[in-house]
C-alpha positions as CSV (number, residue, x, y, z in Angstrom):
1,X,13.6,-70.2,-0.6
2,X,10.3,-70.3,1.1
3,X,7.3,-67.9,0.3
4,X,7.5,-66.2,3.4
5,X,10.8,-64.7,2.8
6,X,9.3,-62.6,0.5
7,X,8.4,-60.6,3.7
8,X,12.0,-60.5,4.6
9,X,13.5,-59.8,1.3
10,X,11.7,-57.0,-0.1
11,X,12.4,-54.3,2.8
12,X,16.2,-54.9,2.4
13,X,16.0,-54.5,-1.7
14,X,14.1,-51.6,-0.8
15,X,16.1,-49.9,1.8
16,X,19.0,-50.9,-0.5
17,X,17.4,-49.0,-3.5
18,X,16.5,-46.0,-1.1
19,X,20.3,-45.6,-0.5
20,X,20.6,-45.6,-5.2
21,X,17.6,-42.8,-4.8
22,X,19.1,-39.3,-6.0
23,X,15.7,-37.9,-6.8
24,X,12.5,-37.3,-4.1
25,X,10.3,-39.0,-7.4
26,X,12.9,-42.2,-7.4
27,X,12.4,-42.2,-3.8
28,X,8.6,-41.9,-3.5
29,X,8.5,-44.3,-6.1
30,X,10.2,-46.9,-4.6
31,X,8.8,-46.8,-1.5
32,X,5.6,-46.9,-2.7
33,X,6.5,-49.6,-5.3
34,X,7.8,-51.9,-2.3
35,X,4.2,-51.0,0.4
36,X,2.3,-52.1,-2.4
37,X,4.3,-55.7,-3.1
38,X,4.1,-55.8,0.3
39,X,0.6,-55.7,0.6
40,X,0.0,-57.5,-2.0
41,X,2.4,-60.4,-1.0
42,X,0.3,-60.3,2.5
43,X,-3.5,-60.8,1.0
44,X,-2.0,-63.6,-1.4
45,X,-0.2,-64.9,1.8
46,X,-3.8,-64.7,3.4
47,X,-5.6,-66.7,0.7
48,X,-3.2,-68.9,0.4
49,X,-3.2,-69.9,4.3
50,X,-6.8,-70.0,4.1
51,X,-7.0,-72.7,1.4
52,X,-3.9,-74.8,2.7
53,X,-5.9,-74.4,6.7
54,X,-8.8,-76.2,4.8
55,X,-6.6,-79.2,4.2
56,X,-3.5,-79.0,6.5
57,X,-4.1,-78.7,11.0
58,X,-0.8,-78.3,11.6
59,X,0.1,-75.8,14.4
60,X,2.3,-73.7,11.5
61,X,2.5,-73.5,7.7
62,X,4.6,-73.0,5.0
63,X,7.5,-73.7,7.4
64,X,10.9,-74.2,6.4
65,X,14.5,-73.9,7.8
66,X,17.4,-73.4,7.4
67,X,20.9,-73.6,9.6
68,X,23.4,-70.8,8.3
69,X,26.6,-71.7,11.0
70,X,26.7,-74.7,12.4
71,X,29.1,-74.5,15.4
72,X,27.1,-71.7,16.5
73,X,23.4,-73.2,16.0
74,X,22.8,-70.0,13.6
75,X,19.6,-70.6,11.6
76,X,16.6,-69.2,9.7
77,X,13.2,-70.7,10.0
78,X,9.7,-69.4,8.8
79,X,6.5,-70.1,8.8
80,X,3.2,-68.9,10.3
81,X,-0.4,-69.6,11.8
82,X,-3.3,-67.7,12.3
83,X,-2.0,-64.7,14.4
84,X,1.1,-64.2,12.2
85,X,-1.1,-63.8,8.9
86,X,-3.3,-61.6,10.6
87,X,0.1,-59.5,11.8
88,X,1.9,-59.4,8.6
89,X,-1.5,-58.1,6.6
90,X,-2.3,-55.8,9.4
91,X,1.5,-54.6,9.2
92,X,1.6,-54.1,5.9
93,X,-1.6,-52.0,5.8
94,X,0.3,-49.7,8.3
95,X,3.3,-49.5,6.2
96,X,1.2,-48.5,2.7
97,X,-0.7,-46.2,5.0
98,X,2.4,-44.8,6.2
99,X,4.0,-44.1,2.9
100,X,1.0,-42.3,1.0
101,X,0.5,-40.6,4.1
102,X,3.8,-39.0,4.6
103,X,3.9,-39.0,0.5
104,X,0.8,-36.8,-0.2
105,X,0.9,-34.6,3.2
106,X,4.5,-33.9,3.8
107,X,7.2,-32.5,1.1
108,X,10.2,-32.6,3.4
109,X,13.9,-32.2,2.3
110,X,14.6,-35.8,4.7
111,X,12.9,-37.8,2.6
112,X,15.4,-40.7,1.9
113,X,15.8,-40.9,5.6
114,X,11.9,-40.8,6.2
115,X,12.0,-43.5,3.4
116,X,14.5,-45.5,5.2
117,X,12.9,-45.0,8.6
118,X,9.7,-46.8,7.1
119,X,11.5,-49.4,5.0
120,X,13.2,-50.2,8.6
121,X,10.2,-50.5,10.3
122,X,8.3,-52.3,7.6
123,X,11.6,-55.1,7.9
124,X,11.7,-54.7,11.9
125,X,7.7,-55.9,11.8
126,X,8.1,-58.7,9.1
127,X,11.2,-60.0,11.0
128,X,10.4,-59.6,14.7
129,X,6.5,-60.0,14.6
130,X,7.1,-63.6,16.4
131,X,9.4,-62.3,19.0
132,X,6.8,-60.3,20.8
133,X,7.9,-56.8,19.5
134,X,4.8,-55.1,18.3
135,X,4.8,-52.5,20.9
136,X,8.5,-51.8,20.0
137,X,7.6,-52.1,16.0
138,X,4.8,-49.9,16.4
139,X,6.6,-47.2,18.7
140,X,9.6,-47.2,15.9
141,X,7.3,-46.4,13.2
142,X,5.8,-43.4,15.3
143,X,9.1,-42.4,15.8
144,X,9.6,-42.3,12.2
145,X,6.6,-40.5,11.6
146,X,7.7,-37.6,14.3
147,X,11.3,-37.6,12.7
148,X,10.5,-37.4,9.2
């Protein structure tokens, strides 16, 4: 599994542990727990691109692919350049912001759907940041803001 799935992989355990959450402590503390791997994942992610740019001019990096259903061309493929780097550490800045945000100024009674309206988000950005959705990313996590 590449590195970059990381991205992918940690909003699903997290949304999955949201929906374990009985307590608003357990729930706080797992979203906070995933922003912050998150975050750091993306400025590893950003030193590491940095030093492997140095040596590698190749459009992407840390690519990798993989074809889940054949008759139907189904795959998965990773990998990033500049832009993308500069998107995933800029989106996981939002979604840490988000969290201690709504953490320390809000105590509502939704809060395992507030936490699963961010984990959502923060998987919606990490997934679809290539496909041209930022607009759509960043109206969804207003949305969750205004719901929660």
């Amino acid at each position: 599994m590449n590195s970059l799935s990381f991205f992918v992989c940690v909003p699903v355990l997290m949304m999955l542990a949201l929906l374990l959450c009985k307590s608003r402590a357990a729930i706080r503390t797992v979203m906070v727990t995933g922003s912050l791997l998150l975050m750091i994942g993306a400025v590893i992610l950003l030193f590491a691109y940095l030093q492997e740019r140095a040596t590698n001019l190749s459009p992407m990096l840390f690519t990798a692919s993989t074809i889940w259903y054949q008759p139907l061309q189904i795959g998965y493929s990773v990998g990033v350049d500049a832009i993308s780097v500069v998107m995933i550490l800029l989106s996981s800045v939002i979604v840490l912001t988000g969290v201690l945000f709504r953490g320390i100024w809000s105590r509502l009674p939704k809060s395992t759907l507030c936490g699963i309206c961010f984990w959502q988000q923060a998987f919606s950005v990490f997934l679809f940041r290539s496909i041209s959705l930022p607009c759509f990313s960043f109206t969804n996590w207003l949305l969750s803001l205004c719901i929660c």
